[in-house]
C-alpha positions as CSV (number, residue, x, y, z in Angstrom):
1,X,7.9,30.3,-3.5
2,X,5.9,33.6,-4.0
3,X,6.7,36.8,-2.2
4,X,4.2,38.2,0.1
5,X,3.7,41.5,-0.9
6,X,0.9,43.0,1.6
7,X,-2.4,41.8,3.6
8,X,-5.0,43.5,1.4
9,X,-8.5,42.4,3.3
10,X,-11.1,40.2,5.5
11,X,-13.9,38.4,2.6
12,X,-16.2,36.6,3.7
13,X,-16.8,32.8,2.6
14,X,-20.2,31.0,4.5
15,X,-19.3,31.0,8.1
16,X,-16.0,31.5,7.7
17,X,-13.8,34.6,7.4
18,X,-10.2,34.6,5.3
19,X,-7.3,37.2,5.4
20,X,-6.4,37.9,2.0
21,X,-3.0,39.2,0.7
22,X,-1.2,40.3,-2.6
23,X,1.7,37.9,-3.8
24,X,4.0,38.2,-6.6
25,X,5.3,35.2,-8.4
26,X,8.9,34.3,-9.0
27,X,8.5,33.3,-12.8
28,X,6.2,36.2,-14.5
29,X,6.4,38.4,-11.6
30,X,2.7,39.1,-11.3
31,X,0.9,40.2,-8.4
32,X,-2.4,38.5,-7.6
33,X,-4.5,38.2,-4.6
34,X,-4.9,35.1,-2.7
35,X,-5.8,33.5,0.7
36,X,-3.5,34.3,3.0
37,X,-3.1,30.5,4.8
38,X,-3.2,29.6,1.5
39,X,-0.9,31.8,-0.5
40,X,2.1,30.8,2.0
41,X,2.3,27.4,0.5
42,X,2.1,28.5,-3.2
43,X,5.2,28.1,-6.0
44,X,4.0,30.9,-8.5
45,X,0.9,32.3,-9.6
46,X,-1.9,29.8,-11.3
47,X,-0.4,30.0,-15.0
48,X,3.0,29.3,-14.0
49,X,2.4,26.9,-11.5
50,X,0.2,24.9,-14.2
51,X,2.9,25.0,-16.6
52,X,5.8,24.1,-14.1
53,X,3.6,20.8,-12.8
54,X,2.8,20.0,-16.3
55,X,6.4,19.9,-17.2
56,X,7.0,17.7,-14.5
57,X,4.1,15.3,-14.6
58,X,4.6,14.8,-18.1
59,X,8.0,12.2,-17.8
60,X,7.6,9.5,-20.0
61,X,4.2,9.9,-22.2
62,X,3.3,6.3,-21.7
63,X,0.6,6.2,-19.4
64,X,-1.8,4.6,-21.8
65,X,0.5,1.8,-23.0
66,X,0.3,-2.3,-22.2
67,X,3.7,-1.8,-21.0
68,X,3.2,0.6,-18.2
69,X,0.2,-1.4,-17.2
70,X,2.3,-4.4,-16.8
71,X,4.9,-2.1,-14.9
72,X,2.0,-0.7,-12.8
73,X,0.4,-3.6,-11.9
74,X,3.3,-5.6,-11.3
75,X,4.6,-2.9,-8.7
76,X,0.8,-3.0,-7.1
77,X,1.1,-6.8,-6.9
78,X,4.0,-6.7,-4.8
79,X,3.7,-3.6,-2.9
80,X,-0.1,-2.6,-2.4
81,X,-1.9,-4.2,0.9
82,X,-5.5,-3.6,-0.7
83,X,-4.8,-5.0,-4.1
84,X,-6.3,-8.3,-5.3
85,X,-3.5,-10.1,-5.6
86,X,-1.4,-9.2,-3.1
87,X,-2.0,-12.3,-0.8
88,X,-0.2,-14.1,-3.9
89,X,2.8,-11.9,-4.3
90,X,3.6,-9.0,-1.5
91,X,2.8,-11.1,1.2
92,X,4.8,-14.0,0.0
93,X,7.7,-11.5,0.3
94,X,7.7,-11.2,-3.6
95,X,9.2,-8.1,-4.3
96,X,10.5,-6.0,-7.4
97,X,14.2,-5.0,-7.3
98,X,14.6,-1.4,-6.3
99,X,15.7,0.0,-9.9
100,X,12.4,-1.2,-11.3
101,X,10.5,2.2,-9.0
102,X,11.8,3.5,-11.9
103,X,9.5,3.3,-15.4
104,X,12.0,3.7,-17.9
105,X,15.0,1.3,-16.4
106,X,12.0,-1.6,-16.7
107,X,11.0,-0.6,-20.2
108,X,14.4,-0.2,-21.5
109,X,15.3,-4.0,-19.9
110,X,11.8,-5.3,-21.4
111,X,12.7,-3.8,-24.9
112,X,16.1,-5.1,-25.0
113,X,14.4,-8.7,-24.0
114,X,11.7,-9.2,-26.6
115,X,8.8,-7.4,-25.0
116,X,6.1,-7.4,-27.2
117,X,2.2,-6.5,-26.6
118,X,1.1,-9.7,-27.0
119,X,3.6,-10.7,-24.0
120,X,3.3,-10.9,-20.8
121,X,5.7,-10.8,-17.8
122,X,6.6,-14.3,-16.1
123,X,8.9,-14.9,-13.1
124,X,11.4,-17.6,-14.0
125,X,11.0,-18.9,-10.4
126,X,8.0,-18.4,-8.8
127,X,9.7,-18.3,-5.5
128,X,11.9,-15.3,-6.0
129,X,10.8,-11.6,-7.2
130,X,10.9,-9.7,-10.3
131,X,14.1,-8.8,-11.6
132,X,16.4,-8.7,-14.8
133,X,17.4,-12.1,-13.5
134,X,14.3,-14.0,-13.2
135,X,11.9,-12.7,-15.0
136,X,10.9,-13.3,-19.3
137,X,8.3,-12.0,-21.5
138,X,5.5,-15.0,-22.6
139,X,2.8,-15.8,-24.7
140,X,-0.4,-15.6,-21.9
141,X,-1.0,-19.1,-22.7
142,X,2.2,-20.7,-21.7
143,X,2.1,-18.3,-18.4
144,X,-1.1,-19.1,-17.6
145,X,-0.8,-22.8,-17.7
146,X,2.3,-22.4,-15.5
147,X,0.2,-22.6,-12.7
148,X,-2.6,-25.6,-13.0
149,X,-2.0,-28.6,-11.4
150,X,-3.5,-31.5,-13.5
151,X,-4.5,-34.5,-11.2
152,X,-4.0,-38.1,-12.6
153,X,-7.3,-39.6,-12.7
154,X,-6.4,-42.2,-10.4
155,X,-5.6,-39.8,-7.7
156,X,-8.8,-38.1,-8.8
157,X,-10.7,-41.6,-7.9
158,X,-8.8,-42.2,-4.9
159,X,-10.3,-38.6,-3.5
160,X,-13.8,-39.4,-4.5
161,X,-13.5,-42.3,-3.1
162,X,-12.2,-41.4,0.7
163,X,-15.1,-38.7,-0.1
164,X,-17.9,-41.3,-0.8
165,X,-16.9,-44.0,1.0
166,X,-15.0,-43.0,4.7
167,X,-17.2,-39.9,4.7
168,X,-14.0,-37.5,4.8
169,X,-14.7,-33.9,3.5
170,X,-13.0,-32.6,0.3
171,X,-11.0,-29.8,2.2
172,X,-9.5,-32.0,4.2
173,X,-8.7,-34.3,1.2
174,X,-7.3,-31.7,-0.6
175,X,-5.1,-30.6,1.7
176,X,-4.0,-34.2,2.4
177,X,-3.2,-34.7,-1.4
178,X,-2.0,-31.5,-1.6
179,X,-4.4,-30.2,-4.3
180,X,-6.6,-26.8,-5.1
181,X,-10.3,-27.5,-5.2
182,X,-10.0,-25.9,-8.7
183,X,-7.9,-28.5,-9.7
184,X,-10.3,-31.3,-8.3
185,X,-13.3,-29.8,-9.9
186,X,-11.5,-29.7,-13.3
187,X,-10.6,-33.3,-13.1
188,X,-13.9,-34.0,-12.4
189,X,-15.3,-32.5,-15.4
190,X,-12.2,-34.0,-17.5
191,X,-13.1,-37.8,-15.9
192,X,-16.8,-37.9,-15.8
């Protein structure tokens, strides 16, 4: 923290009246003038406090990389109320294991287990979270047709057919037959 060295003067700012002081920083030991309220709270002076937070912010230099946007969306999946996706992951109770918070314990795991960019992250189980257990790197193609129920065309004709005929809405149908509208809708472009 910087040393308060002495309350130098009232300036005025608007409305509004601030107490300024002199304050020396701990690293170069310069003195420099700052709001009091304001100076309290500082580490060092502006030059050494830039270079101190750079150093710290600056932890793994991949920021811009596929890999730490599968890493940072994953997390937000699982862990962010306001995200997208949530409804599908976090409040299913998805979660990632604790030593994932950390960036370079998940990219050292997805190295050592064929993580390439043209990979994506897949949960073996989809009823259990992501960790070095159940989780593998795949082609988007074979992760995204994980997840699409196909309905038999007969079962797509039974539903059309209850629709049509006893007048009972699709909803309902669906959730009788335990099917997605998406998945109706694609049958009914692949049958007719």
């Amino acid at each position: 923290m910087v040393k308060f060295i002495q309350d130098t003067e009232i300036k005025q700012y608007g409305k509004r009246g601030y107490m300024f002081a002199l304050f020396q920083c701990p690293i170069c030991d310069k003195v420099f003038e700052r709001p009091k309220h304001a100076g309290k709270n500082l580490i060092a002076c502006r030059e050494c406090a830039y270079k101190v937070l750079r150093v710290k912010r600056l932890k793994h230099g991949q920021r811009y990389t596929r890999l730490y946007r599968t890493w940072i969306n994953m997390r937000s999946r699982c862990n962010n109320l306001r995200e997208q996706h949530f409804k599908h992951y976090g409040a299913k109770g998805i979660k990632v294991c604790p030593e994932w918070d950390n960036f370079e314990v998940f990219k050292q795991f997805a190295l050592e287990n064929g993580y390439t960019d043209s990979l994506t992250i897949d949960r073996v189980d989809v009823t259990k979270g992501y960790d070095p257990t159940n989780v593998q790197f795949v082609p988007l193609k074979i992760n995204a047709g994980k997840d699409k129920v196909v309905i038999s065309e007969k079962l797509y004709f039974e539903i059309k057919k209850a629709n049509k005929e006893e007048h009972i809405l699709l909803p309902v149908l669906f959730a009788k037959y335990g099917v997605s509208g998406g998945a109706y809708y694609n049958a009914r472009n692949r049958y007719e």
